[in-house]
RODO-2510 file (C-alpha; in nm, 4 decimals, decimal comma):
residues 492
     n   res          X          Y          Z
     1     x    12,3097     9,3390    14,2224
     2     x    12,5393     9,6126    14,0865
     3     x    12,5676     9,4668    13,7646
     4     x    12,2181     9,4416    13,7350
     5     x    12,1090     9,7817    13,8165
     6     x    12,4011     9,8622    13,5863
     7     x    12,2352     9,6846    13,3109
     8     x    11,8954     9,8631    13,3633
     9     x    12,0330    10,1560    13,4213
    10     x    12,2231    10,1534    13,0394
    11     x    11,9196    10,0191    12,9006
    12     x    11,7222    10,2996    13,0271
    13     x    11,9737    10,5731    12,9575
    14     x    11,9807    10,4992    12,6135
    15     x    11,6282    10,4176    12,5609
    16     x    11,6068    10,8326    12,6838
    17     x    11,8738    10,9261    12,4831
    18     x    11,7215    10,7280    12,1445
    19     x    11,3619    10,9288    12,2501
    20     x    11,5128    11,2732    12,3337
    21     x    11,7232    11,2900    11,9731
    22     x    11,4207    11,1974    11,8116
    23     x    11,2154    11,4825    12,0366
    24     x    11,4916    11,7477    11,9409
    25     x    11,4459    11,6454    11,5916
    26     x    11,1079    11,7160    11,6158
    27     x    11,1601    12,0498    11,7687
    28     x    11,3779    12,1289    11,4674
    29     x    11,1516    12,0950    11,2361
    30     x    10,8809    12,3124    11,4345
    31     x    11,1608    12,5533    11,3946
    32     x    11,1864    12,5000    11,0498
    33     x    10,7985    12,5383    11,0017
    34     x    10,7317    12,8768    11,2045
    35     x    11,0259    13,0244    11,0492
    36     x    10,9860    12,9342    10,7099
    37     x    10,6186    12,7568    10,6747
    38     x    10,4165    13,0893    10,6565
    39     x    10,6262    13,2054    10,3991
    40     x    10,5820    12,9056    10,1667
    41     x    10,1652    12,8996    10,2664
    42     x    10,1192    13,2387    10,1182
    43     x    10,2961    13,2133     9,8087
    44     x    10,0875    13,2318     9,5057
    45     x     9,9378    12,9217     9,3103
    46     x    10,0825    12,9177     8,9604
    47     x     9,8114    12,8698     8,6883
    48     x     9,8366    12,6962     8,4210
    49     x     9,6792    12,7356     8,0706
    50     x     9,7228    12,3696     7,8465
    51     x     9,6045    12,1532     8,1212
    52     x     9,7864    11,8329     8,0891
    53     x     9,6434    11,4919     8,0682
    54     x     9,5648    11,2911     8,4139
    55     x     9,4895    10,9625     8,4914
    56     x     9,3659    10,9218     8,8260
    57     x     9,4471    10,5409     8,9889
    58     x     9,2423    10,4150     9,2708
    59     x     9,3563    10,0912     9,4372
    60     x     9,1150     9,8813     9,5927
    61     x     9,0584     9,5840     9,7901
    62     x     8,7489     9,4481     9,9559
    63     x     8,6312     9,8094    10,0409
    64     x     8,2099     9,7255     9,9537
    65     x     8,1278     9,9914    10,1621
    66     x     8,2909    10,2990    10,0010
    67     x     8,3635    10,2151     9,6665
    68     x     8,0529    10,3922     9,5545
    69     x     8,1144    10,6921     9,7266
    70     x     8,4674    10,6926     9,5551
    71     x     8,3941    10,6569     9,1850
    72     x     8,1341    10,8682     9,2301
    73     x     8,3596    11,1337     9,3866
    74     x     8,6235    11,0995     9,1148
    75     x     8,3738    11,1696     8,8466
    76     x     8,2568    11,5287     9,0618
    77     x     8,6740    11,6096     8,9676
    78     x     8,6233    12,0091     8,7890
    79     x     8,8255    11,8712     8,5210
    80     x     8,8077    11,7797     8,1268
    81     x     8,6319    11,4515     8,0472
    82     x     8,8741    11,4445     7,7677
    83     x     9,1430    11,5173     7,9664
    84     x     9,1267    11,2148     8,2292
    85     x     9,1549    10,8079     8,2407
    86     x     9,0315    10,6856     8,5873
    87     x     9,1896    10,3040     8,6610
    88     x     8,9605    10,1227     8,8790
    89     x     9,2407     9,9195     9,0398
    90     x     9,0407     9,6616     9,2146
    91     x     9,2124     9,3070     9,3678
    92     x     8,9026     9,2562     9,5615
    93     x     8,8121     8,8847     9,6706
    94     x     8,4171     8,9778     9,7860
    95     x     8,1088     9,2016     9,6529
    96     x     8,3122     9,4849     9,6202
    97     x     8,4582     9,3921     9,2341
    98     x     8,0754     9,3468     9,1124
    99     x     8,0216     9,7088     9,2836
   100     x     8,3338     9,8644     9,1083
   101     x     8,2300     9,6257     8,8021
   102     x     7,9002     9,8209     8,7945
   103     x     8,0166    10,1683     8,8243
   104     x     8,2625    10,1385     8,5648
   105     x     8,0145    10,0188     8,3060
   106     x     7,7674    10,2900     8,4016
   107     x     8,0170    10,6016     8,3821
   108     x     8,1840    10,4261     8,0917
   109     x     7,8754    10,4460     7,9375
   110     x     7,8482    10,8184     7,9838
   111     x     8,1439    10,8829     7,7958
   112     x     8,4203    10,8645     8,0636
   113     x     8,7380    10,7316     8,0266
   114     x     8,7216    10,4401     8,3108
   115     x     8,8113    10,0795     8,3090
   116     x     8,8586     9,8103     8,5666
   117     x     9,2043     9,6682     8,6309
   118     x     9,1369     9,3223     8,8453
   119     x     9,4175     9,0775     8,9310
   120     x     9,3281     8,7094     9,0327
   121     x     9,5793     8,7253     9,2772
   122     x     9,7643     9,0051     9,5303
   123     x    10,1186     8,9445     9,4359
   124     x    10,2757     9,2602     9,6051
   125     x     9,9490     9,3711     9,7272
   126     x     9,9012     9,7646     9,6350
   127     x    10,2599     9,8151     9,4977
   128     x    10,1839     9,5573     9,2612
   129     x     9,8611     9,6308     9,1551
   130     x     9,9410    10,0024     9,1048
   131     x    10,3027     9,8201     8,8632
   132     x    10,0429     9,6252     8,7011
   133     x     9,8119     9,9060     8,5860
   134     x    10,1285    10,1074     8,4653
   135     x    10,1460     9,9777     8,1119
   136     x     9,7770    10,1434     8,0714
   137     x     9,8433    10,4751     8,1870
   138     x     9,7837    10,7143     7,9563
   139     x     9,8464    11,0602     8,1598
   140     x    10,1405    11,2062     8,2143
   141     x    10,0444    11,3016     8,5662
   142     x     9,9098    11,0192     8,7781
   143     x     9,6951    11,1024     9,0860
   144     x     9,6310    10,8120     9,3479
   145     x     9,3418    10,8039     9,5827
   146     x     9,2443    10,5194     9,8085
   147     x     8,9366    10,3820     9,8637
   148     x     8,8355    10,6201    10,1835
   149     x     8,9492    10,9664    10,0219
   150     x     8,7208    11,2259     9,8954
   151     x     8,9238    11,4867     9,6912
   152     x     8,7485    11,8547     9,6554
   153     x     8,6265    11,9102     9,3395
   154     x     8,8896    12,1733     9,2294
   155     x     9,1811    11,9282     9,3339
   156     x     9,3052    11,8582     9,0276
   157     x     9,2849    12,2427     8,9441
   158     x     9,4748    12,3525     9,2333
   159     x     9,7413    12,0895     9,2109
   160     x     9,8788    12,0285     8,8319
   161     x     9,9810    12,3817     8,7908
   162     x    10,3388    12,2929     9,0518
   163     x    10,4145    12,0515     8,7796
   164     x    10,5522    12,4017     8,5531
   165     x    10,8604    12,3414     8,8065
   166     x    11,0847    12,0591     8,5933
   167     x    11,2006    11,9216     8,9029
   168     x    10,8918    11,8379     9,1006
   169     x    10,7666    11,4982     9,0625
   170     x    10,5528    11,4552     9,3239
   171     x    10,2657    11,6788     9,4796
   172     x    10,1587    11,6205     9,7889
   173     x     9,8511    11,7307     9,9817
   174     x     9,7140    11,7140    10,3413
   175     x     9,4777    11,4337    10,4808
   176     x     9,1808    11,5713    10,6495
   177     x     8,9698    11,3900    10,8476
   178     x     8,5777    11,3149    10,7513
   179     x     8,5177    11,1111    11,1038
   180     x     8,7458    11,2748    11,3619
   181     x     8,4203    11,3673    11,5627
   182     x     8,3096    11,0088    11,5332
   183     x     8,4690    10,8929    11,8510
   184     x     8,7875    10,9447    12,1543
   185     x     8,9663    10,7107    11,9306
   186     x     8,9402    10,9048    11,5894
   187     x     9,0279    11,2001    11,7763
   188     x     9,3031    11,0401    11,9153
   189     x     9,4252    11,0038    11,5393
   190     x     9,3616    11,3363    11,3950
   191     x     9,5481    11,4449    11,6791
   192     x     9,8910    11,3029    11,6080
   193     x     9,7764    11,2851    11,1855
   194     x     9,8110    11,6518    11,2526
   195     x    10,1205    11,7032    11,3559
   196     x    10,2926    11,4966    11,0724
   197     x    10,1290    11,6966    10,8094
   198     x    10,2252    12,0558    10,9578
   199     x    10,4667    12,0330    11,1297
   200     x    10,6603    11,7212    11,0149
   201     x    10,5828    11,7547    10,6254
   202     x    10,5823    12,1326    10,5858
   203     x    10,8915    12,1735    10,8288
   204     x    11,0978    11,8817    10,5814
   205     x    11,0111    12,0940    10,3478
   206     x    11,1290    12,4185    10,4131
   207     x    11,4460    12,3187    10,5655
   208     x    11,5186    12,1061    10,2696
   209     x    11,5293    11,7123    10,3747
   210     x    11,3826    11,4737    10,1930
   211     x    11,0094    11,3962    10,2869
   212     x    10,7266    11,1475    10,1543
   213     x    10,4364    11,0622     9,9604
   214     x    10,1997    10,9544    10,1847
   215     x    10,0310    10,6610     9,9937
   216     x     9,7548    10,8718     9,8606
   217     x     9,6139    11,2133     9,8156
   218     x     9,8582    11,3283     9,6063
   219     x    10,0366    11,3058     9,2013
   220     x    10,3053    11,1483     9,0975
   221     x    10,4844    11,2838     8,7876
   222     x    10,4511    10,9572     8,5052
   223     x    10,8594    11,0200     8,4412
   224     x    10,9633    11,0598     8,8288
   225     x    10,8159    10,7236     8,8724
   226     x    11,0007    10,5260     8,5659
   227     x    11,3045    10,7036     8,6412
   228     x    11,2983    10,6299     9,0173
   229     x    11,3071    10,2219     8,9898
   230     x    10,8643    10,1835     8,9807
   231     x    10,6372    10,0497     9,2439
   232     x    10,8547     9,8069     9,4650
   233     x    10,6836     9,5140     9,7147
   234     x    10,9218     9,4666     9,9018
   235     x    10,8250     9,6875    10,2228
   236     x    10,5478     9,7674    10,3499
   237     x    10,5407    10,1251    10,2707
   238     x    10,5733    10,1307     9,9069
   239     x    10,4800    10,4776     9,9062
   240     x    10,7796    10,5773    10,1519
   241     x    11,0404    10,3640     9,9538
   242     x    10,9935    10,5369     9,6024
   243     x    10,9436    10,8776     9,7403
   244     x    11,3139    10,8002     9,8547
   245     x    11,4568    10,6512     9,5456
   246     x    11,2690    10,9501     9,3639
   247     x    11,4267    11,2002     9,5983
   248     x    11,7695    11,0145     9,5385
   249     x    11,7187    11,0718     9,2019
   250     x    11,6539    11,4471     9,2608
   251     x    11,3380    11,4405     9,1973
   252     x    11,1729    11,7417     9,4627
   253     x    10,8493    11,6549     9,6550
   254     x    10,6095    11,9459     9,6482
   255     x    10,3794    11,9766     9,9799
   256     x    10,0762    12,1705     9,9860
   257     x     9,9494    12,1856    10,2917
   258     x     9,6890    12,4392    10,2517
   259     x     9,4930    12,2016     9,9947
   260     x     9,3079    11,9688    10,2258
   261     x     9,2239    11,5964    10,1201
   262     x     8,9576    11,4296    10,3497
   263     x     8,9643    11,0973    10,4603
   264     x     8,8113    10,7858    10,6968
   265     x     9,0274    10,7532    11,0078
   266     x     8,9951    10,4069    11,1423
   267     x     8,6817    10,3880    11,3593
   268     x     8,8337    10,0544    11,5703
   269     x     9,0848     9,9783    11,7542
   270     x     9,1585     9,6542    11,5100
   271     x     9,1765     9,8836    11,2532
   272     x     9,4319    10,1566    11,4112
   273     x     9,6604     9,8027    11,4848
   274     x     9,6600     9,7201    11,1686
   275     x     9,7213    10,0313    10,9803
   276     x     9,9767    10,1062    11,2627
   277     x    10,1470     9,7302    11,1889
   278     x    10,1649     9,8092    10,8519
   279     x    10,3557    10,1899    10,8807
   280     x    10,5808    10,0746    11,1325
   281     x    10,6847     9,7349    10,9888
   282     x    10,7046     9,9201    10,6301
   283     x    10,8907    10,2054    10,7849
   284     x    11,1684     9,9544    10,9235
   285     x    11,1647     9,7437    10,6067
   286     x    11,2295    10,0858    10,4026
   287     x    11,5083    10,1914    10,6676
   288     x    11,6951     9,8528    10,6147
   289     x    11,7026     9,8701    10,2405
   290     x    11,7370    10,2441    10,2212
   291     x    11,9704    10,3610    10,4493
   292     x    12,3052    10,2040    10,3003
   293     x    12,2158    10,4159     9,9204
   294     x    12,1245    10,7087    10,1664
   295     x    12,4866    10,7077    10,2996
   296     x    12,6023    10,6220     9,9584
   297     x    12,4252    10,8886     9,7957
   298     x    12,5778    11,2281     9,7412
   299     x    12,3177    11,4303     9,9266
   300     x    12,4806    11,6728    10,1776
   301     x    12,5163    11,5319    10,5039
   302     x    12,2636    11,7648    10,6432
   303     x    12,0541    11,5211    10,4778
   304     x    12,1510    11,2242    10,5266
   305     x    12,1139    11,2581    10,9399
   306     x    11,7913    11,3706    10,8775
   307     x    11,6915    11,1030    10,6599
   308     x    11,8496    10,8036    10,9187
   309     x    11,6131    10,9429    11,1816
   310     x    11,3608    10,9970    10,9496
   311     x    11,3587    10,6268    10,8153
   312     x    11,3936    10,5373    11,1445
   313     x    11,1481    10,7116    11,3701
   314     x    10,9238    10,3821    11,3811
   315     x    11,2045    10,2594    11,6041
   316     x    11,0989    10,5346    11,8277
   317     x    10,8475    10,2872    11,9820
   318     x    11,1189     9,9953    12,0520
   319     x    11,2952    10,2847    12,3004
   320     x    10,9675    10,3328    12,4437
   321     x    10,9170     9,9792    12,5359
   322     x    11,2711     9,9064    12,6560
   323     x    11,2531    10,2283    12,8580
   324     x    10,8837    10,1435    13,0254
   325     x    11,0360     9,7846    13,1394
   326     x    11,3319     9,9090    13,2927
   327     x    11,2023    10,1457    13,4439
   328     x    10,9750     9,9239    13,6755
   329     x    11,2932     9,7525    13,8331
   330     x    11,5000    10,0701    13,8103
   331     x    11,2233    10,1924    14,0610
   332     x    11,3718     9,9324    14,3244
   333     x    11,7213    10,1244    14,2867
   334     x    11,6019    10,4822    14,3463
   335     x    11,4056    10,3769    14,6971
   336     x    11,7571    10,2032    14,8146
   337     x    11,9220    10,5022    14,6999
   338     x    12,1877    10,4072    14,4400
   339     x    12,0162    10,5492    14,1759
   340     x    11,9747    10,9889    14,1564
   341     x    11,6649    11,0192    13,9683
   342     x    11,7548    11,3934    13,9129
   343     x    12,0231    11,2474    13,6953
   344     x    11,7582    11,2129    13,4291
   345     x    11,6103    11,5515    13,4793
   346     x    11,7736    11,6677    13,1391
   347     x    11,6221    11,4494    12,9642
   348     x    11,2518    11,6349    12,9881
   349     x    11,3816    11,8335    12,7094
   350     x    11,1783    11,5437    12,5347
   351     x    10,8323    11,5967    12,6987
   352     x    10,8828    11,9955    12,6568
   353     x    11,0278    11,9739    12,2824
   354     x    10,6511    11,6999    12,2424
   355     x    10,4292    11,8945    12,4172
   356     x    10,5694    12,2360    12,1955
   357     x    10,5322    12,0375    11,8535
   358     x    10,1503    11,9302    11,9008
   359     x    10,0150    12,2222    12,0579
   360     x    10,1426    12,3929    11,7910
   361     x    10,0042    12,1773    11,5096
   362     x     9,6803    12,1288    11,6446
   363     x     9,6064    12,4286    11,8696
   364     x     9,7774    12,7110    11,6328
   365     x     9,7137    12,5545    11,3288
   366     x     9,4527    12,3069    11,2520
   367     x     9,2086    12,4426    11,5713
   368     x     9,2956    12,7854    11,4721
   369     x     8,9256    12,9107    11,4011
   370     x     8,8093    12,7876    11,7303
   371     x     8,8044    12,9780    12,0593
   372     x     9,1364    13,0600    12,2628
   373     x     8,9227    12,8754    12,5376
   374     x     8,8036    12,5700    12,3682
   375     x     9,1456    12,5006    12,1918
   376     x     9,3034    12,4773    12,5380
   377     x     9,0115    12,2450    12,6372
   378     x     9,0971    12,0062    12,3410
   379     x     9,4669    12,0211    12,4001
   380     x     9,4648    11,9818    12,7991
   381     x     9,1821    11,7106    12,7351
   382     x     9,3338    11,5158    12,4522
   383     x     9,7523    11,5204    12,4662
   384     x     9,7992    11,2945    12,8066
   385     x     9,5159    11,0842    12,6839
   386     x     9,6922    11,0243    12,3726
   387     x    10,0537    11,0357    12,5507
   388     x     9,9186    10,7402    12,7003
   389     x     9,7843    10,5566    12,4535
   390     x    10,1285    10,5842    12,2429
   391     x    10,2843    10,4639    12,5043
   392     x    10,1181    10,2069    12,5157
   393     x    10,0943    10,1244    12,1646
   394     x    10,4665    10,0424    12,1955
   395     x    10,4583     9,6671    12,2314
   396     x    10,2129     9,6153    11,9183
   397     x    10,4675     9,8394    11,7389
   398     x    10,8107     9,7141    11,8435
   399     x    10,6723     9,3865    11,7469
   400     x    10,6553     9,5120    11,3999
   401     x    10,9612     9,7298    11,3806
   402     x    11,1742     9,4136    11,4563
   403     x    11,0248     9,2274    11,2267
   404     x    11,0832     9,4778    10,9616
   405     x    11,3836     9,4880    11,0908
   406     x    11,4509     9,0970    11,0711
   407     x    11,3330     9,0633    10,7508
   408     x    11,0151     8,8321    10,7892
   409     x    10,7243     8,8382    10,5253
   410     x    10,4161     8,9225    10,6403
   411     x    10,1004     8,9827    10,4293
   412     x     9,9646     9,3532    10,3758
   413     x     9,6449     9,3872    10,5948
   414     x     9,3867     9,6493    10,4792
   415     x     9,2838     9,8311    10,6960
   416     x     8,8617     9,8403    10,7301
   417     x     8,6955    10,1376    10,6308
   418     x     8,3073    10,1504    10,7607
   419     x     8,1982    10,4670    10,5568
   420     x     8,1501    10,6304    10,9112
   421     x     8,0698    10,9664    10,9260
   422     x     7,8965    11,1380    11,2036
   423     x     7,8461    10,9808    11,5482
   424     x     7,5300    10,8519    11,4274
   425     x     7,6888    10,6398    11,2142
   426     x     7,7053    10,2451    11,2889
   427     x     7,9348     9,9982    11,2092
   428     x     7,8574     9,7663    10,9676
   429     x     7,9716     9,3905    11,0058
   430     x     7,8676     9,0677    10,9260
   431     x     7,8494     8,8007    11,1340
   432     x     7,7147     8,9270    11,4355
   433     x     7,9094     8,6547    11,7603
   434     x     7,9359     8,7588    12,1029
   435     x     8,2402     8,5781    12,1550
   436     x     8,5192     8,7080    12,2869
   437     x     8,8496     8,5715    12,1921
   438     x     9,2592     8,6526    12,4268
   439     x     9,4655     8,6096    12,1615
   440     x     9,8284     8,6433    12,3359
   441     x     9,9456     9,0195    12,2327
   442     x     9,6093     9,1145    12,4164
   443     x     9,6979     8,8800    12,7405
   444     x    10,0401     9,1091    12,7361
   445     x     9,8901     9,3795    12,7015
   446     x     9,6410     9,3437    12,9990
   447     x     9,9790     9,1778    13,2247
   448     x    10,1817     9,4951    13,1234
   449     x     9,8658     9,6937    13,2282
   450     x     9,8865     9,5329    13,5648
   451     x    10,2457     9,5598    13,6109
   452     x    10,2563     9,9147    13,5922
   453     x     9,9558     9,9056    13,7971
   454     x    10,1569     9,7433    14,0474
   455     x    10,4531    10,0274    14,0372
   456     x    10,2036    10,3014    14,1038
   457     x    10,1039    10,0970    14,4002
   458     x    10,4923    10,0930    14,4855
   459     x    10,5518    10,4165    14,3986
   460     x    10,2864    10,5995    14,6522
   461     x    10,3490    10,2675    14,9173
   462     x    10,7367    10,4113    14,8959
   463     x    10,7069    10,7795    14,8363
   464     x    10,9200    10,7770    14,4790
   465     x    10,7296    11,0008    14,3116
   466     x    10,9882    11,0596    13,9930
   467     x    10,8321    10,8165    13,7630
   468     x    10,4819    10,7816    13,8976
   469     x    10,3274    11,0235    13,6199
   470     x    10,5079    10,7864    13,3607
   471     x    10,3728    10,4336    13,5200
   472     x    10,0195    10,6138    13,5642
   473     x    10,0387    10,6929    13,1740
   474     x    10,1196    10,3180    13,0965
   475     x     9,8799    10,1475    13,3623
   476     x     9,6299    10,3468    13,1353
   477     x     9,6979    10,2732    12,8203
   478     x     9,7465     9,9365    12,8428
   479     x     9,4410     9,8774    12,9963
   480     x     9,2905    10,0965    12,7781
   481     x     9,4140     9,9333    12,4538
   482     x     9,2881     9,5827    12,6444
   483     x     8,9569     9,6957    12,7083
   484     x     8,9468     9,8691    12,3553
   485     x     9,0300     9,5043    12,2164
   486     x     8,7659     9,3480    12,3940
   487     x     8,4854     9,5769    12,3353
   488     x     8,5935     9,5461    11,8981
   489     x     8,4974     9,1509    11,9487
   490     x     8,1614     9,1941    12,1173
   491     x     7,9894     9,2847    11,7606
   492     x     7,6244     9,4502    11,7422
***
């Protein structure tokens, strides 16, 4: 018995210790942004004169349901017909190719310079199809948008002129959110989306580390890209990878945070796994290959630590898991008394440092036109709720860090975009079946929702009250994520 509560006590230690580094990284960079972040906001937009010449790429796949809205938002740009190629970068296996056929014909027609790039196959999936349009790029700046984005008119207007600096190759902007009223989940997601792109993005920037393109939303300077290696398939988060290798190259990310992008946040919970698969596997791929040229590298060392917990904050959710299962047995040990369960009080440094970073991002900064009253509504309302529910996500997402981790292949799932808008808005799918389907992560799910059920039971039975807010957080989200996955497959 001692070796065993040895064992889970090691297991949980460390699981804290992975989780409270990560939360004092995080408080870092909040340092970062309110001392520096202001300063960087408010500094003047350079203008620029001889506008140089753009091509704008928009990869696409299957996406019948906003592809219209996109090309037809690219061509609102407030930019020079002359000036700009749009690549229609479309892999799509379903209606959506005759839609983007269309569009292209008609705006071709009308003197733009469009054309349709379509692949009979998805060999590397988006990295690929954005390598395979390269050879046809005519601009020297290349802007990428995906199928769900809706750039301001004035985007292109407000974000070439950073280009005058020789060493930025990328410019990066901030996703918005078109559907975050749409539903508790989407808020859910603009909640945390926030926080990466104040906090997170703005505070790598100012104190100097190397950040990211996020995929979309932003430019990529034509020369940063060659110079940098190209697209790569090999991760999952092709976006992530060369925004290293271009950083490695010293190449400097620029990151505007004042110039909003919107986008669609995943309405389902299908959707929000998938995209979260995707960023988490990708993120550990990107780690594995990355981190050995980091450490070879000859960026200061400042950077380098910041980078390995950069690369590797999708391992963030592995420590979750390992510490939510040992703590259900570790439970046993406090109510016999070998275990102090003040020992652990220093780690709450990690729930403080948390709780500091997203009030901050989305009370002080993105809520800041709202009432004093209502913002503390929204926060009190919406951080345990989604405390929970990231908790809970953990299994899902360890599955795919280890994965990454262990090198399997796995295909690169889009994830569904509904054109949703305003509560009002319904889901469109085809074929409508009321048939619900356990596939095995959402048996575990429900069985880890019952187990921690079953230590809040202990916990009040026993009067061990130390980790009874933390098993209350995980019996609901679990069973919240279950019920979530069973509501997705009864389709309207």
């Amino acid at each position: 018995m001692a070796i065993t509560k040895t064992i889970i006590v090691v297991i949980y230690v460390f699981s804290l210790s992975f989780i409270a580094i990560f939360c004092l990284m995080q408080l870092r960079l909040l340092y970062y942004y309110i001392r520096y972040g202001s300063g960087v906001k408010s500094e003047i937009r350079p203008t620029l004169t001889d506008l140089p010449f753009v091509t704008i790429q928009l990869p696409i796949f299957n996406e019948q349901l906003v592809v219209n809205r996109l090309i037809d938002n690219m061509i609102t740009l407030n930019y020079p017909k002359s000036l700009l190629q749009i690549q229609v970068i479309d892999d799509s296996t379903d209606h959506t190719l005759e839609i983007s056929r269309s569009q292209v014909a008609k705006y071709a027609a009308q003197g733009y310079d469009i054309t349709l790039h379509h692949r009979v196959d998805r060999t590397g999936y988006k990295a690929g199809a954005l390598k395979a349009a390269m050879p046809d790029v005519k601009g020297e700046y290349i802007a990428i948008f995906d199928a769900d984005f809706l750039p301001d008119a004035d985007f292109l207007q407000e974000t070439i002129p950073y280009f005058q600096d020789d060493q930025v190759g990328v410019v990066q902007t901030r996703w918005g959110h078109i559907n975050e009223e749409y539903s508790f989940l989407t808020r859910l997601q603009a909640f945390q989306l926030n926080v990466h792109f104040t906090i997170e993005q703005l505070g790598r920037y100012t104190a100097d580390f190397l950040l990211q393109f996020n995929g979309t939303a932003g430019i990529w300077r034509r020369e940063t890209i060659d110079t940098a290696g190209g697209w790569e398939a090999d991760t999952l988060t092709e976006d992530l990878d060369l925004s290293y290798r271009a950083q490695m190259k010293n190449w400097k990310i620029k990151y505007l945070e004042q110039i909003e992008t919107p986008a669609e946040l995943p309405s389902e919970i299908h959707g929000l796994k998938s995209q979260q698969y995707r960023w988490m596997k990708g993120g550990a791929e990107t780690a594995k290959k990355l981190l050995p040229k980091v450490w070879r590298s000859d960026l200061p060392i400042r950077q380098k630590i910041h980078s390995t917990i950069h690369l590797m904050s999708s391992s963030i959710f592995v420590a979750i898991l390992t510490l939510s299962l040992s703590s259900v047995p570790l439970l046993y040990f406090i109510d016999n008394g070998s275990v102090d369960p003040n020992a652990f009080l220093p780690f709450m440094i990690s729930t403080t440092a948390i709780i500091a970073v997203y009030f901050t991002a989305n009370i002080n900064i993105v809520k800041k036109e709202k009432s004093i009253w209502y913002r503390m509504f929204y926060f009190l309302f919406l951080f345990p709720a989604f405390l929970s529910i990231s908790m809970a996500m953990a299994f899902h997402n360890s599955i795919a860090v280890l994965q990454g981790y262990a090198g399997k292949v796995t295909a690169f799932i889009r994830t569904p975009k509904y054109a949703i808008i305003n509560k009002e808005d319904k889901i469109k799918k085809s074929n409508p079946s009321h048939t619900i389907k356990l596939d095995g992560k959402l048996l575990i799910e429900l069985l880890f929702g019952l187990i921690f059920v079953g230590a809040v039971v202990y916990s009040i039975v026993r009067g061990i009250y130390s980790l009874l807010p933390m098993h209350l957080a995980l019996a609901g989200g679990y069973l919240t994520l279950f019920y979530l996955g069973i509501k997705q497959q009864i389709k309207t």
